[in-house]
C-alpha positions as CSV (number, residue, x, y, z in Angstrom):
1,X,0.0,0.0,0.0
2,X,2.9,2.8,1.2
3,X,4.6,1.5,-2.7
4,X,1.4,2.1,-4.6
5,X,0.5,5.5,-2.5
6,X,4.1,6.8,-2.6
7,X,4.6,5.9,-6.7
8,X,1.6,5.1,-8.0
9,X,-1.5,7.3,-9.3
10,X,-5.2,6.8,-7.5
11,X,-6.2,4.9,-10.5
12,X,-3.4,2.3,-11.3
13,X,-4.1,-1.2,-12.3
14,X,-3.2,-3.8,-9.9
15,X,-1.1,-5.3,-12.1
16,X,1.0,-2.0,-12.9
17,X,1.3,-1.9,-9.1
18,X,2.5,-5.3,-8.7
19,X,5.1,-4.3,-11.7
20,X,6.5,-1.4,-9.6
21,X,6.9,-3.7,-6.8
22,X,8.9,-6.4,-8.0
23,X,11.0,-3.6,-9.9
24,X,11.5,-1.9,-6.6
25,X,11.9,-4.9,-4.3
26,X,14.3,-6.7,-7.1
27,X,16.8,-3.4,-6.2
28,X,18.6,-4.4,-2.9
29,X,18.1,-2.1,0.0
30,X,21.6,-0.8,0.1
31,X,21.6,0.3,-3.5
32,X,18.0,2.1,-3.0
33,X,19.4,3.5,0.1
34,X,22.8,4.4,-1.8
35,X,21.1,6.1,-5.4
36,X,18.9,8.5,-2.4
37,X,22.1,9.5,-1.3
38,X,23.2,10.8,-5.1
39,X,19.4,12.1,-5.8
40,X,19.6,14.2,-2.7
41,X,23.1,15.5,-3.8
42,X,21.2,16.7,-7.8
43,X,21.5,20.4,-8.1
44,X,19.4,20.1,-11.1
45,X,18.4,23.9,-10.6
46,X,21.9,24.9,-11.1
47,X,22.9,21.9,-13.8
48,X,19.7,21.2,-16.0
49,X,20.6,24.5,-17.9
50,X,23.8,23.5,-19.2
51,X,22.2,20.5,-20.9
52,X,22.6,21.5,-24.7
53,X,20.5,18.3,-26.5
54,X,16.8,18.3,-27.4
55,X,14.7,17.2,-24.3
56,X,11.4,16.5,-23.3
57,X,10.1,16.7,-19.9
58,X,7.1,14.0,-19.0
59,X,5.3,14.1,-15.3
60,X,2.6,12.5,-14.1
61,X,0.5,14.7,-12.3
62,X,-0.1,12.6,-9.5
63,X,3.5,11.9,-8.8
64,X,3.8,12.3,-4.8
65,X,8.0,11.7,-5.0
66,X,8.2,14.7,-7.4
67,X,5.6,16.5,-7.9
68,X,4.8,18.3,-11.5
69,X,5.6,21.7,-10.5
70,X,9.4,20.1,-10.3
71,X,8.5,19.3,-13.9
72,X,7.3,22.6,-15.3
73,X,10.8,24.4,-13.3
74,X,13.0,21.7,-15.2
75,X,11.2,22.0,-18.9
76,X,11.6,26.3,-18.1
77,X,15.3,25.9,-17.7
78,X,16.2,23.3,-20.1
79,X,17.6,25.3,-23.0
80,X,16.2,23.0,-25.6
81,X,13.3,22.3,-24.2
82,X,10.7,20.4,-26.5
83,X,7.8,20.3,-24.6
84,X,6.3,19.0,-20.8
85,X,3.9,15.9,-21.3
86,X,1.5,16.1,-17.9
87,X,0.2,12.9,-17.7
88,X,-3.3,13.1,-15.9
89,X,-3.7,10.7,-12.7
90,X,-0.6,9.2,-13.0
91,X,2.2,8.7,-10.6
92,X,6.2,8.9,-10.1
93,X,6.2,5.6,-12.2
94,X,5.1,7.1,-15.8
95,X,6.7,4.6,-18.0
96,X,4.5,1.7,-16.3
97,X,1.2,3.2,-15.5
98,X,1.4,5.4,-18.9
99,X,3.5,3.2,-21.5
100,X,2.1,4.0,-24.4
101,X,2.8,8.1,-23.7
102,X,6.3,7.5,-22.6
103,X,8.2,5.4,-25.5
104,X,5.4,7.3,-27.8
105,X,7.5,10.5,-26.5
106,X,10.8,8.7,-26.7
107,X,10.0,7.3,-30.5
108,X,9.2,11.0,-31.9
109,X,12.6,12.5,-30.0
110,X,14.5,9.3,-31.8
111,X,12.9,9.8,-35.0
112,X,13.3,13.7,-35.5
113,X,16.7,13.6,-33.5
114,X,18.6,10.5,-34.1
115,X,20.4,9.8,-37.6
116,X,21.2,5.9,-38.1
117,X,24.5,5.2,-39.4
118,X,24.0,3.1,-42.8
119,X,24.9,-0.4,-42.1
120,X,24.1,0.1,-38.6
């Protein structure tokens, strides 16, 4: 219940909840406890404007771990912003409750912005 309430939006599928928590519990507790250590270290105010690539920012606007006004700061700073995708009712975990959206997202940034190598 804390897992679904604390990553999850209202409306997940039990079976995109079960998903988040065999991803989570597969993660040993020393490496979750060790990757909050580096989150809470980010200065992602101060670094997220150096990043100089095409970027697009996706939030769910139910995410309780960060919520979407964290979203909308990062997509104003990013200097090559292409566009915030607020997912409606979904949590923290947007590319299992909202999978479709998310590689949809990712395929159109790959498309316009990745050139293949012929022979690749």
């Amino acid at each position: 219940r804390i897992l679904k309430y604390a990553t999850m939006g209202p409306g997940a599928a039990p079976e995109k909840v079960e998903a988040c928590a065999r991803i989570v519990h597969a993660c040993p507790r020393d490496v979750r406890h060790g990757w909050s250590s580096v989150l809470d270290a980010l200065q992602l105010d101060v670094e997220v404007g150096a990043l100089q690539t095409p970027t697009a920012v996706i939030a769910g606007t139910a995410d309780r771990l960060t919520p979407v006004v964290h979203a909308r700061r990062i997509a104003a700073a990013l200097p090559e912003c292409l566009g915030l995708t607020e997912l409606p009712g979904i949590g923290h975990m947007t590319p299992i409750e909202a999978s479709e959206a998310v590689t949809g997202r990712i395929r159109e940034l790959v498309t316009t912005y990745v050139q293949v190598k012929e022979g690749a």
